[in-house]
PDB file of N, H, CA, C and O in Angstrom:
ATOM      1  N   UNK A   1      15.045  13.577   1.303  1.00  0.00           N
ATOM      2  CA  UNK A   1      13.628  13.498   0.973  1.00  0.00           C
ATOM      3  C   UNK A   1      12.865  12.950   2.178  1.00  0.00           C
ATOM      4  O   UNK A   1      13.624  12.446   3.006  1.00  0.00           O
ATOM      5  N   UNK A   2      11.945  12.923   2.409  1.00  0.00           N
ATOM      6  H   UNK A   2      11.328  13.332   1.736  1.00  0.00           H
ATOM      7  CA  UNK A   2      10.875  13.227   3.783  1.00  0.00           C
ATOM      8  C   UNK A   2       9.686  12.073   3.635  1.00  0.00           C
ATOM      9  O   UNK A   2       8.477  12.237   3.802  1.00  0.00           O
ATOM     10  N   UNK A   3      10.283  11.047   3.326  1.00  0.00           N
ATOM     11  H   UNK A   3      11.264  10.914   3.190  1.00  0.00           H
ATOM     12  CA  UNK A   3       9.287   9.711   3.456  1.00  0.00           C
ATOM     13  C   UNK A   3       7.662  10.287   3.481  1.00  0.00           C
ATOM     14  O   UNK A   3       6.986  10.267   2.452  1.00  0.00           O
ATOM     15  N   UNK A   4       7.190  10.742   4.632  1.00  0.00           N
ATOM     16  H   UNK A   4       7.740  10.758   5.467  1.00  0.00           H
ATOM     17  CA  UNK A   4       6.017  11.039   4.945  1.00  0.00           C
ATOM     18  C   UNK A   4       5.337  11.987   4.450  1.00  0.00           C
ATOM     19  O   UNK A   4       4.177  12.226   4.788  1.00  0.00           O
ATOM     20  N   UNK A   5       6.166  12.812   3.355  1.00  0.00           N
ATOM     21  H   UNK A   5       7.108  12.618   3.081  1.00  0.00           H
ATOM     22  CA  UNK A   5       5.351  13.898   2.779  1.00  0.00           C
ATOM     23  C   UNK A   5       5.086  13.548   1.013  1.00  0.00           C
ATOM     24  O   UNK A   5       4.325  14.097   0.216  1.00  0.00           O
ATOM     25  N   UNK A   6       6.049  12.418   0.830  1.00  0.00           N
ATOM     26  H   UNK A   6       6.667  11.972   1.477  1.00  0.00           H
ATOM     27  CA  UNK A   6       5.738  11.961  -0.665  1.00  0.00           C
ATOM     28  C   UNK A   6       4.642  11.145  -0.269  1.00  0.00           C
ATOM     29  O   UNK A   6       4.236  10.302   0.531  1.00  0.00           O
ATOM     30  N   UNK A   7       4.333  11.988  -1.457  1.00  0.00           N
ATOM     31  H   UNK A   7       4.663  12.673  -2.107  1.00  0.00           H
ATOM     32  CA  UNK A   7       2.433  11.342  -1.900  1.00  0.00           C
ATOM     33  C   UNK A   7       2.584  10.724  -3.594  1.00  0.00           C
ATOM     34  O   UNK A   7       3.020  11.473  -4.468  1.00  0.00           O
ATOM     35  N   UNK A   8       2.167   9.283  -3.905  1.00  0.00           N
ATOM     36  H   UNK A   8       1.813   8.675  -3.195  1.00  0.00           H
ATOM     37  CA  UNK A   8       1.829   8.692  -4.809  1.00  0.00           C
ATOM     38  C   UNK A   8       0.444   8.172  -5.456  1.00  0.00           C
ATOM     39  O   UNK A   8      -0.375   7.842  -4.599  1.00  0.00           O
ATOM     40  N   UNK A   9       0.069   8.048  -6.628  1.00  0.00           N
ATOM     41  H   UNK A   9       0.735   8.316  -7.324  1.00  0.00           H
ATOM     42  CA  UNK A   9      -1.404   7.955  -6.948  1.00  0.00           C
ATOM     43  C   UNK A   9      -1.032   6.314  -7.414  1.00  0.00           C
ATOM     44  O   UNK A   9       0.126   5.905  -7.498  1.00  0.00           O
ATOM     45  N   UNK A  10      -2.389   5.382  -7.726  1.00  0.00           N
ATOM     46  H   UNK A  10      -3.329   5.714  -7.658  1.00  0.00           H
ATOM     47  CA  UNK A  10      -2.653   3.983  -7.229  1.00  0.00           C
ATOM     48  C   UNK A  10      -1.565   3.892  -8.181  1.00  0.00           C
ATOM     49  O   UNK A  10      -0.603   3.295  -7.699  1.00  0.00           O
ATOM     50  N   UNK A  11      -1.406   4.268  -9.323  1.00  0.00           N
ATOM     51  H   UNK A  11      -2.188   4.753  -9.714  1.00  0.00           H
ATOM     52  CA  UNK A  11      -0.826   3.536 -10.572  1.00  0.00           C
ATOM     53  C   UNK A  11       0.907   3.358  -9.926  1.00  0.00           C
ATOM     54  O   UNK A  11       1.498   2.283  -9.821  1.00  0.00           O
ATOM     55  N   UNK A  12       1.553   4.953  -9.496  1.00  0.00           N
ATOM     56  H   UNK A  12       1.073   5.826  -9.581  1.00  0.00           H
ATOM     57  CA  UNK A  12       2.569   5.071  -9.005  1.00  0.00           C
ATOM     58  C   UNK A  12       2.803   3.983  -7.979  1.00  0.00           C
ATOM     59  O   UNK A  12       3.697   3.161  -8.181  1.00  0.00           O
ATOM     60  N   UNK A  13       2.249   3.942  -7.173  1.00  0.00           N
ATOM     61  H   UNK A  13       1.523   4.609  -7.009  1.00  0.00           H
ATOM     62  CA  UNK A  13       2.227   2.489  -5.648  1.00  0.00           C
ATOM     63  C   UNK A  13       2.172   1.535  -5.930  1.00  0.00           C
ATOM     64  O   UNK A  13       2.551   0.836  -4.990  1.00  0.00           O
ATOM     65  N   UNK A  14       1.870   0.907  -6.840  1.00  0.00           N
ATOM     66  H   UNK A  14       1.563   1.475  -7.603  1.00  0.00           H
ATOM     67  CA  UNK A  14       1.528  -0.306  -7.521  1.00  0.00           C
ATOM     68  C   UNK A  14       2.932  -0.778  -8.400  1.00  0.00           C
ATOM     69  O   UNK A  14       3.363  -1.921  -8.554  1.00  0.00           O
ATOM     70  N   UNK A  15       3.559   0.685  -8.986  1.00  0.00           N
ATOM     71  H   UNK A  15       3.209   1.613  -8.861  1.00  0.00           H
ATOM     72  CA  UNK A  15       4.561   0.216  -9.408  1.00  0.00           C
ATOM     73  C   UNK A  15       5.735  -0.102  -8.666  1.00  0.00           C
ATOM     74  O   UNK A  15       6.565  -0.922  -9.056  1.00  0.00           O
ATOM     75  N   UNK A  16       5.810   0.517  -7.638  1.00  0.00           N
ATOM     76  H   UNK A  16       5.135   1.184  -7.321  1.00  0.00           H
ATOM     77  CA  UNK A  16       6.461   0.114  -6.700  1.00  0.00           C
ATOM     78  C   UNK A  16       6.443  -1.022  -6.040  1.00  0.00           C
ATOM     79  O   UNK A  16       7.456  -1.706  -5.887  1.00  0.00           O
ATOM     80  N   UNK A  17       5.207  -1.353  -5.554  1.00  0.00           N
ATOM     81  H   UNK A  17       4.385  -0.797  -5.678  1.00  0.00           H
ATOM     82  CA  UNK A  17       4.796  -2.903  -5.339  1.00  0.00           C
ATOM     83  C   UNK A  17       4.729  -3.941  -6.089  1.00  0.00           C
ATOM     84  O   UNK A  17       4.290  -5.055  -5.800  1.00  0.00           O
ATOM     85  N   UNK A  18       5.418  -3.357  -7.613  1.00  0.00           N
ATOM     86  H   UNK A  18       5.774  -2.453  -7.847  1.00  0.00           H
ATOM     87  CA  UNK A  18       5.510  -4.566  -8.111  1.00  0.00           C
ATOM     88  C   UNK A  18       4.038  -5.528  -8.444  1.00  0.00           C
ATOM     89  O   UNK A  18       4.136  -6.682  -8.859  1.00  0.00           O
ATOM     90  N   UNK A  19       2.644  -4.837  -8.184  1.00  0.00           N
ATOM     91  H   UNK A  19       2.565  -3.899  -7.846  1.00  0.00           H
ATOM     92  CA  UNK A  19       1.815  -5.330  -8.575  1.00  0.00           C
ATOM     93  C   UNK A  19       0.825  -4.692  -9.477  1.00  0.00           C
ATOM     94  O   UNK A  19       1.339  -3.703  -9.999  1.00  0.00           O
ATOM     95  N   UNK A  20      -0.493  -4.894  -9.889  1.00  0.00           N
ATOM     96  H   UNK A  20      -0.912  -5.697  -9.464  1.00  0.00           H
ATOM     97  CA  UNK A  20      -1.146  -4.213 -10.945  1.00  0.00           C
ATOM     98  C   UNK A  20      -1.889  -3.174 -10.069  1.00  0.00           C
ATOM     99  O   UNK A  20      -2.061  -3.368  -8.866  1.00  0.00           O
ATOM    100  N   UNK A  21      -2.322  -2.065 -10.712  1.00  0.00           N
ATOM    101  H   UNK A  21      -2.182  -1.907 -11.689  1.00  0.00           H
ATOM    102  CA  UNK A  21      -3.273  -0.711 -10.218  1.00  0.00           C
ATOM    103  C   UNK A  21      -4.467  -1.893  -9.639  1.00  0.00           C
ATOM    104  O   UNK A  21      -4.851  -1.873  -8.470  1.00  0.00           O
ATOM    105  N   UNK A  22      -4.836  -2.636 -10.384  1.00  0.00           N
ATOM    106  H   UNK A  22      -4.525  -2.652 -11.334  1.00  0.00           H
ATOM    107  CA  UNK A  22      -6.519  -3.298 -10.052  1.00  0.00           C
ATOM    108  C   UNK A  22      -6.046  -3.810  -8.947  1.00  0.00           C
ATOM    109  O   UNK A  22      -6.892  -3.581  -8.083  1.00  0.00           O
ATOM    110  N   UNK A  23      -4.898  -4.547  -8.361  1.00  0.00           N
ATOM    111  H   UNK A  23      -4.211  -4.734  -9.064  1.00  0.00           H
ATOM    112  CA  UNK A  23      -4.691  -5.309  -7.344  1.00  0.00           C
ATOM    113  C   UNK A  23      -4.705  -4.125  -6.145  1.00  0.00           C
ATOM    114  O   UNK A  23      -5.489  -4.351  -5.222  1.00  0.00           O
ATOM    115  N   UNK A  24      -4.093  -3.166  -6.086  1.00  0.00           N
ATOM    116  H   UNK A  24      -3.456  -2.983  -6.835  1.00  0.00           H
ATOM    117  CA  UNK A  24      -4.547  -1.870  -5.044  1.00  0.00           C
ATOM    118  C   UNK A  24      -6.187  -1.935  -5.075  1.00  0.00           C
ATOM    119  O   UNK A  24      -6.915  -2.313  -4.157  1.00  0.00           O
ATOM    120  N   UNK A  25      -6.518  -1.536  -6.182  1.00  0.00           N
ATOM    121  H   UNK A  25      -5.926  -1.230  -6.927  1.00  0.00           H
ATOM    122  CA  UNK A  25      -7.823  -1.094  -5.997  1.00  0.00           C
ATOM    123  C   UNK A  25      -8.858  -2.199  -4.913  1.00  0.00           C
ATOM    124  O   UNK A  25      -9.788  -1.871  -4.176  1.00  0.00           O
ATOM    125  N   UNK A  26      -8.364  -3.354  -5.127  1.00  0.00           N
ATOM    126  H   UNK A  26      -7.609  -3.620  -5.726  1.00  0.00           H
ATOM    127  CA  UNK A  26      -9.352  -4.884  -4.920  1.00  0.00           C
ATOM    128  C   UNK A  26      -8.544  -4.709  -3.577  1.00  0.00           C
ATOM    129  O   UNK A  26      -9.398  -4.605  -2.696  1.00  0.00           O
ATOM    130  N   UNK A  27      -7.091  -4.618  -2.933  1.00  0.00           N
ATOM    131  H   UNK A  27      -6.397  -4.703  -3.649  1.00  0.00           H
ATOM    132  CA  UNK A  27      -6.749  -4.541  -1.144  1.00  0.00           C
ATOM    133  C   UNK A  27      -7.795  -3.028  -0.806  1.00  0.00           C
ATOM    134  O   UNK A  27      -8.546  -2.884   0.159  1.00  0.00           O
ATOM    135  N   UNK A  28      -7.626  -2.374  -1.547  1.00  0.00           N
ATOM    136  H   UNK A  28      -7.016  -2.491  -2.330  1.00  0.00           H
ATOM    137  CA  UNK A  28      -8.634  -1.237  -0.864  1.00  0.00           C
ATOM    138  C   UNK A  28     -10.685  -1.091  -0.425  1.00  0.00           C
ATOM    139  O   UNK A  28     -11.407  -0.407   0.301  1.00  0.00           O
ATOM    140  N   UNK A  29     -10.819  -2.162  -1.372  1.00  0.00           N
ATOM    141  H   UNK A  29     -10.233  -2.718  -1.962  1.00  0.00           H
ATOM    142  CA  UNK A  29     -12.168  -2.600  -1.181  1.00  0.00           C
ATOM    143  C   UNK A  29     -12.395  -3.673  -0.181  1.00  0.00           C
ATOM    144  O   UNK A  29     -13.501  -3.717   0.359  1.00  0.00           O
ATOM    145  N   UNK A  30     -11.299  -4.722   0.197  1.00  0.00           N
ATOM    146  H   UNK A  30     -10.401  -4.686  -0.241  1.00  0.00           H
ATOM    147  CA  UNK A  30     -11.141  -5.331   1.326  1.00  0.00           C
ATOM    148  C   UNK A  30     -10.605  -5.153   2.553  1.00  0.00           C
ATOM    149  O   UNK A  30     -10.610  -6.061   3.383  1.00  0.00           O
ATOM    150  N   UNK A  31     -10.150  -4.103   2.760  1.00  0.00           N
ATOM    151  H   UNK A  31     -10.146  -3.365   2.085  1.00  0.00           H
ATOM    152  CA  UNK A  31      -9.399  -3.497   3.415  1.00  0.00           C
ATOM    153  C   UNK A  31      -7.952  -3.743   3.885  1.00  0.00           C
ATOM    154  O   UNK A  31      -7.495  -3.471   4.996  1.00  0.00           O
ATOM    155  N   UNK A  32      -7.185  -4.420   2.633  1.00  0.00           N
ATOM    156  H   UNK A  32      -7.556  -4.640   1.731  1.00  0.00           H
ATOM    157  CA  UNK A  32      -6.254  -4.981   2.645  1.00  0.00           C
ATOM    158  C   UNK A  32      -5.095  -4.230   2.472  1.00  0.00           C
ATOM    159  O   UNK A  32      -5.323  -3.108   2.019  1.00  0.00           O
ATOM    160  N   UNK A  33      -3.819  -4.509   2.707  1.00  0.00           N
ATOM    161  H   UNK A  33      -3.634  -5.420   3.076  1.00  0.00           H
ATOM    162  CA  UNK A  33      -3.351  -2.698   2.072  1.00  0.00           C
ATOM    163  C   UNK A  33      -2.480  -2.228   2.570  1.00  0.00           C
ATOM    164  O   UNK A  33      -2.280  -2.531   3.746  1.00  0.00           O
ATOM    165  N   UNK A  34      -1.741  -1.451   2.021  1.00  0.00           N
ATOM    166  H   UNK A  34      -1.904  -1.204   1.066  1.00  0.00           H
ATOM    167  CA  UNK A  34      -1.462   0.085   2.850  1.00  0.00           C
ATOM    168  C   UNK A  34      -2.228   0.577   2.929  1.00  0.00           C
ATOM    169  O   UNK A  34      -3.238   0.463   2.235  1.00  0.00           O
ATOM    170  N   UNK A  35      -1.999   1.491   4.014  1.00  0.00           N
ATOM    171  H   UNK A  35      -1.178   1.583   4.578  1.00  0.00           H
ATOM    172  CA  UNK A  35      -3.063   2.457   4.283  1.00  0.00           C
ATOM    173  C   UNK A  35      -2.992   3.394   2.863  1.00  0.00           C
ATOM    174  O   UNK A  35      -2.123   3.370   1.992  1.00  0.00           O
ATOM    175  N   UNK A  36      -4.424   4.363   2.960  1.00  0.00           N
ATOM    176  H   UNK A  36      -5.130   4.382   3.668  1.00  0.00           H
ATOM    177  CA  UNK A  36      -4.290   5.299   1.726  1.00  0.00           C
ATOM    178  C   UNK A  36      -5.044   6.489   2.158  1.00  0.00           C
ATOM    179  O   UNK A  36      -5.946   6.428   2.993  1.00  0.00           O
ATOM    180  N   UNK A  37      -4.651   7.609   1.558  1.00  0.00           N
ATOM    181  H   UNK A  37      -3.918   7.659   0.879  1.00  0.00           H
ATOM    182  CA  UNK A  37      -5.924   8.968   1.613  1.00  0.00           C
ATOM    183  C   UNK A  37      -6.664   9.163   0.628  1.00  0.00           C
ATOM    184  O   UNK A  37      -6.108   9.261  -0.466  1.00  0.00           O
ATOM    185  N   UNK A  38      -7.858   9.257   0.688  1.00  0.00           N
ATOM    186  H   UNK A  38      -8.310   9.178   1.577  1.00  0.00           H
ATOM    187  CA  UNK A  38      -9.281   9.480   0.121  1.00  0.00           C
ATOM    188  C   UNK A  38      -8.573  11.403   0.274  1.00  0.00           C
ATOM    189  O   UNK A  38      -8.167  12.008   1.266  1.00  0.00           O
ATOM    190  N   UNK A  39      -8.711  11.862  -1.262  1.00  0.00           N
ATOM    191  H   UNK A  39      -9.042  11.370  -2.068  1.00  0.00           H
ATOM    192  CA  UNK A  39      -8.458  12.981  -0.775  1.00  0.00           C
ATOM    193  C   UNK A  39      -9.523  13.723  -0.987  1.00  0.00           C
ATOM    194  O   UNK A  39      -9.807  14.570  -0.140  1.00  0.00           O
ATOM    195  N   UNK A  40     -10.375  13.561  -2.207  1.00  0.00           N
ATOM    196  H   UNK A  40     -10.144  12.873  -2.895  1.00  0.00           H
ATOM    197  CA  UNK A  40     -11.524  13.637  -2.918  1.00  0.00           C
ATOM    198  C   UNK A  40     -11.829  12.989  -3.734  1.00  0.00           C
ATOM    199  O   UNK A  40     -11.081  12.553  -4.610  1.00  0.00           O
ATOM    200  N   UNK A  41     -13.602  12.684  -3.561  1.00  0.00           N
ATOM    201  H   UNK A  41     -14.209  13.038  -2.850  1.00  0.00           H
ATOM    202  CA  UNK A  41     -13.707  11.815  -4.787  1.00  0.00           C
ATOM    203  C   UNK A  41     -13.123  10.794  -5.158  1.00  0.00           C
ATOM    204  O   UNK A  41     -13.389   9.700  -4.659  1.00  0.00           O
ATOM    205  N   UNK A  42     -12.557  10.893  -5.747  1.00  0.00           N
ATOM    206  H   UNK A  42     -12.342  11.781  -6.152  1.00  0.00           H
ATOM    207  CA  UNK A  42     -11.964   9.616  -6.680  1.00  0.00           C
ATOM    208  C   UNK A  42     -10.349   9.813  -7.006  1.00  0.00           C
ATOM    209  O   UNK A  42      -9.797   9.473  -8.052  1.00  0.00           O
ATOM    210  N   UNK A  43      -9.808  10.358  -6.012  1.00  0.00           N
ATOM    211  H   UNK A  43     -10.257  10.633  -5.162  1.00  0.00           H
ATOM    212  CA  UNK A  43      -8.524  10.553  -5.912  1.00  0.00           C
ATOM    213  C   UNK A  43      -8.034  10.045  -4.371  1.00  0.00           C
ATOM    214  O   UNK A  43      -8.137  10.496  -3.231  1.00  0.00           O
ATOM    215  N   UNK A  44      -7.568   9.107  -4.864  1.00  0.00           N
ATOM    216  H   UNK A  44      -7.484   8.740  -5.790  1.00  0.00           H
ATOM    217  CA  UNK A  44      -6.794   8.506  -3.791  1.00  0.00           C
ATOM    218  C   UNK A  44      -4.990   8.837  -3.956  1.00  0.00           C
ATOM    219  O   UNK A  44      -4.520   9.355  -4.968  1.00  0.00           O
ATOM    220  N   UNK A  45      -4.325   8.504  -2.995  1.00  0.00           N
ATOM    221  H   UNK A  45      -4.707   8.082  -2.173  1.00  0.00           H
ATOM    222  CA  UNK A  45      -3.131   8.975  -2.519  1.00  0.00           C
ATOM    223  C   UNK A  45      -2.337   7.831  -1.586  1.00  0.00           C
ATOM    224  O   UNK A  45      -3.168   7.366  -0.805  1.00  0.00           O
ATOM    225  N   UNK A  46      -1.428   7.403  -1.450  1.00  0.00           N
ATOM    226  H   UNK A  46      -0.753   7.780  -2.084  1.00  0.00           H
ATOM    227  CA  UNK A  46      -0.485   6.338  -0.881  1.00  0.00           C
ATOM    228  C   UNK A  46       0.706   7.191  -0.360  1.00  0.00           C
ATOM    229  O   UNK A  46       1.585   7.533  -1.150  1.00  0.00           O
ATOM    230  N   UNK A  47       0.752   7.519   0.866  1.00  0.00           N
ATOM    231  H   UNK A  47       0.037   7.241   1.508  1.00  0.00           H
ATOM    232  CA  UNK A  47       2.553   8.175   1.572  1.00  0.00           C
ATOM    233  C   UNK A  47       3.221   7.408   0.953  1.00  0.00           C
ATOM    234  O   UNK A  47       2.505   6.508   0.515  1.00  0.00           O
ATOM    235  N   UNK A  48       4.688   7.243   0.568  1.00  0.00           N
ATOM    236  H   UNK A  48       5.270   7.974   0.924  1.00  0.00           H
ATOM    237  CA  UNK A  48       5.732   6.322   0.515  1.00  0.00           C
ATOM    238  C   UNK A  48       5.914   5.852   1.429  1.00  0.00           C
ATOM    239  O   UNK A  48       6.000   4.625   1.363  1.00  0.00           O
ATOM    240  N   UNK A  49       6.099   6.556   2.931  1.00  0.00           N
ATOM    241  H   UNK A  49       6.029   7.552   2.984  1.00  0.00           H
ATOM    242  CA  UNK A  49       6.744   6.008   4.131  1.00  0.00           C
ATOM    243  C   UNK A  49       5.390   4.771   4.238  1.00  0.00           C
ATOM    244  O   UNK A  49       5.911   3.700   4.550  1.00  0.00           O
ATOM    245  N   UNK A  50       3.713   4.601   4.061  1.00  0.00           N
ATOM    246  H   UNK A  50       3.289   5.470   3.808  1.00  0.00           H
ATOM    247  CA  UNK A  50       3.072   3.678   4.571  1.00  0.00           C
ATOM    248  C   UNK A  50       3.136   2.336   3.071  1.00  0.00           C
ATOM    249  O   UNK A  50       2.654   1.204   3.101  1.00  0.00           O
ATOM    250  N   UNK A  51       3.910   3.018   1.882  1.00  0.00           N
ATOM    251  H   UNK A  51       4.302   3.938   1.857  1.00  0.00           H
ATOM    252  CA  UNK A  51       4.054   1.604   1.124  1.00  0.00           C
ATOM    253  C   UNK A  51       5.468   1.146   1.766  1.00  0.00           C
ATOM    254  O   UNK A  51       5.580  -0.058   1.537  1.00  0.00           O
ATOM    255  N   UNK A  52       6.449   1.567   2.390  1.00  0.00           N
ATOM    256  H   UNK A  52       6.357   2.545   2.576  1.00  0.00           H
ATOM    257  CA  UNK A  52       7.360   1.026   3.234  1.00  0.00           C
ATOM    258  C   UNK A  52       7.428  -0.042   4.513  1.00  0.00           C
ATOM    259  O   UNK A  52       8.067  -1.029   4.878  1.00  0.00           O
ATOM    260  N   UNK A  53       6.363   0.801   4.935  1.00  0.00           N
ATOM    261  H   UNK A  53       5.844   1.603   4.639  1.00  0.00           H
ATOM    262  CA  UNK A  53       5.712  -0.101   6.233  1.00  0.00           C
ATOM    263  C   UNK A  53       4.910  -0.837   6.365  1.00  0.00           C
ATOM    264  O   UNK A  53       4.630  -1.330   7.457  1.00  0.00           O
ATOM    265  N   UNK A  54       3.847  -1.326   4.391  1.00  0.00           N
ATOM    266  H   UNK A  54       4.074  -0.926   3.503  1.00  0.00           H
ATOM    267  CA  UNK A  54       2.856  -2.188   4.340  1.00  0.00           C
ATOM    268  C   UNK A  54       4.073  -3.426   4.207  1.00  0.00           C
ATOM    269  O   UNK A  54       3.865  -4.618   4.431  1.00  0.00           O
ATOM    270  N   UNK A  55       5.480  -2.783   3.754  1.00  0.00           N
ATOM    271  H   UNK A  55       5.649  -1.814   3.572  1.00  0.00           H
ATOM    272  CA  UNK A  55       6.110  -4.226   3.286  1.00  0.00           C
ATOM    273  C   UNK A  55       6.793  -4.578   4.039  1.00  0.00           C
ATOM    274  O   UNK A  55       7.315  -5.660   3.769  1.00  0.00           O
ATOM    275  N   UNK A  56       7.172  -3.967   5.294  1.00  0.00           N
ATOM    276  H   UNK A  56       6.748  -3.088   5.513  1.00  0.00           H
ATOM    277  CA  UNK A  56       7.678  -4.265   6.504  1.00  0.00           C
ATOM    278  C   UNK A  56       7.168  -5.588   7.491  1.00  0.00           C
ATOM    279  O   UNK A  56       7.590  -6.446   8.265  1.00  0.00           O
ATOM    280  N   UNK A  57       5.735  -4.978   6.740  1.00  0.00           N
ATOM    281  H   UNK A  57       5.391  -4.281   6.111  1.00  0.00           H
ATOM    282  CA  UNK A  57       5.170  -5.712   7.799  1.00  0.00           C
ATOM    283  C   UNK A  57       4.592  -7.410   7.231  1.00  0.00           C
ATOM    284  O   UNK A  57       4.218  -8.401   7.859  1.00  0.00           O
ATOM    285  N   UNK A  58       4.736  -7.144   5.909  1.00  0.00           N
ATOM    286  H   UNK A  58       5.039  -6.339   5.400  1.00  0.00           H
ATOM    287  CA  UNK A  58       4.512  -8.356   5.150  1.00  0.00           C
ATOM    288  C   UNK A  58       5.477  -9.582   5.302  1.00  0.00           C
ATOM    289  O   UNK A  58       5.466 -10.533   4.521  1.00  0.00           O
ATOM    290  N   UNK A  59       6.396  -9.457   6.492  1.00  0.00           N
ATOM    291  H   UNK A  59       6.405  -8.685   7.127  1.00  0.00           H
ATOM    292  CA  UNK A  59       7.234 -10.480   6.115  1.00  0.00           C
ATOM    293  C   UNK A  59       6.787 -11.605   6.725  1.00  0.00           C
ATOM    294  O   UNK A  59       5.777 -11.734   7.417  1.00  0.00           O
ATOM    295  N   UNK A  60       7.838 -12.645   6.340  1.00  0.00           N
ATOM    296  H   UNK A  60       8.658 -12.541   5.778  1.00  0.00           H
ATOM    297  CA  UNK A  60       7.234 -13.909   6.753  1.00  0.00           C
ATOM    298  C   UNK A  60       8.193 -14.675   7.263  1.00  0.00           C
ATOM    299  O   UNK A  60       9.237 -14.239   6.778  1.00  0.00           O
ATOM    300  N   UNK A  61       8.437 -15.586   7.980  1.00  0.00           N
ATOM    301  H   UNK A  61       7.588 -15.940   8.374  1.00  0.00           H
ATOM    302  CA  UNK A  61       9.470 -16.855   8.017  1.00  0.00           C
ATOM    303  C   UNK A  61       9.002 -18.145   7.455  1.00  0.00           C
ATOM    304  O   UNK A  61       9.689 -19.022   7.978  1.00  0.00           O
ATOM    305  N   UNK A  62       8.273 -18.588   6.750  1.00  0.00           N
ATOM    306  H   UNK A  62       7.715 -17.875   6.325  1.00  0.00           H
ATOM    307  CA  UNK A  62       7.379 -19.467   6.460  1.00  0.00           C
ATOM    308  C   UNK A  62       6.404 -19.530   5.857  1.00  0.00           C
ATOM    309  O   UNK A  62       5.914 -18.413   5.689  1.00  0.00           O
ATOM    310  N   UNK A  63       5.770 -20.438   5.363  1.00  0.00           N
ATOM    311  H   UNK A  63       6.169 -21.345   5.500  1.00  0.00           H
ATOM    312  CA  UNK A  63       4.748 -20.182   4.314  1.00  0.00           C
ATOM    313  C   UNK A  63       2.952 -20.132   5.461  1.00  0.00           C
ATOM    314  O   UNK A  63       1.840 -19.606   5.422  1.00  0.00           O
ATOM    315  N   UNK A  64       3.867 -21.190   6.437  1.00  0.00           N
ATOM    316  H   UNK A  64       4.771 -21.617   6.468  1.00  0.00           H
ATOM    317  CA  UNK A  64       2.313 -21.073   7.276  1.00  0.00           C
ATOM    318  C   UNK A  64       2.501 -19.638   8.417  1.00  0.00           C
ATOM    319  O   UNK A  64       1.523 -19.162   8.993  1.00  0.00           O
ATOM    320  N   UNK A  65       3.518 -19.248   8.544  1.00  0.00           N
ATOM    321  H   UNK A  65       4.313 -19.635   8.077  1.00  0.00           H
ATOM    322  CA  UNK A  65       3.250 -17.858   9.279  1.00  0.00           C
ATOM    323  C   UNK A  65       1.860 -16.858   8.835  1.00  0.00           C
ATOM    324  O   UNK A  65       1.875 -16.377   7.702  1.00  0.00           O
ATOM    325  N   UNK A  66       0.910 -16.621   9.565  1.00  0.00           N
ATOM    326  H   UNK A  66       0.897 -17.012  10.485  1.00  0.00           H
ATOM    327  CA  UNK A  66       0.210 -16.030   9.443  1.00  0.00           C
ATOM    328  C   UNK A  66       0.446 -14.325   9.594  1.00  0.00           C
ATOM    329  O   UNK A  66      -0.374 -13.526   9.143  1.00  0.00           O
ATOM    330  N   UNK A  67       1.668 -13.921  10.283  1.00  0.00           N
ATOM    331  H   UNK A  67       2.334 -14.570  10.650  1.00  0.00           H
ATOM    332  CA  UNK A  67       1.842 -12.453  10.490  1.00  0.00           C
ATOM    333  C   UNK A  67       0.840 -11.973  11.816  1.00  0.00           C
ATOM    334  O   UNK A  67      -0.185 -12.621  12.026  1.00  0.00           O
ATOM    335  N   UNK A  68       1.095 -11.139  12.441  1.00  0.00           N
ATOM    336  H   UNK A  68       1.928 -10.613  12.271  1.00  0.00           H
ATOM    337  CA  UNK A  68       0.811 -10.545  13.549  1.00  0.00           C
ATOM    338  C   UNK A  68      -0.716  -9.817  13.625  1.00  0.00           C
ATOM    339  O   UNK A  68      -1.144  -9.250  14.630  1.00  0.00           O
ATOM    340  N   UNK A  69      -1.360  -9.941  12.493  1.00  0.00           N
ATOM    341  H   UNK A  69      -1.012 -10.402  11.676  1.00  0.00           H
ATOM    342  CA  UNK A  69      -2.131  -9.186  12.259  1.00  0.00           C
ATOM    343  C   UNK A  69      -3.689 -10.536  11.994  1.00  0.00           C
ATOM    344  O   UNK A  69      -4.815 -10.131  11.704  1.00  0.00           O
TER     345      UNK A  69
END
């Protein structure tokens, strides 16, 4: 399977992340996040390979590590 061509909608990504649809919705209004595609309207879209690499990048050694970003 091809990481970069699976496409998921908020509810699907969220379950994966282990967090609620509203909590996507609220990183996407802050620009917090994985990245996502606006495909139309009111259809948004999440790659798998960029919910892989939002959690890649989430790591931490510490509670005061701020991350690279």
């Amino acid at each position: 399977m091809d990481l970069r061509l699976t496409f998921l909608n908020t509810k699907e990504a969220a379950r994966i992340l282990k967090v609620k649809p509203n909590t996507m919705e609220i990183w996407r209004l802050k620009g917090k996040g994985p990245k996502f595609y606006r495909i139309s309207g009111r259809t948004v879209r999440y790659r798998l390979s960029d919910l892989m690499g939002f959690v890649e990048n989430s790591v931490r050694t510490s509670t005061s590590d701020e991350g690279d970003s």
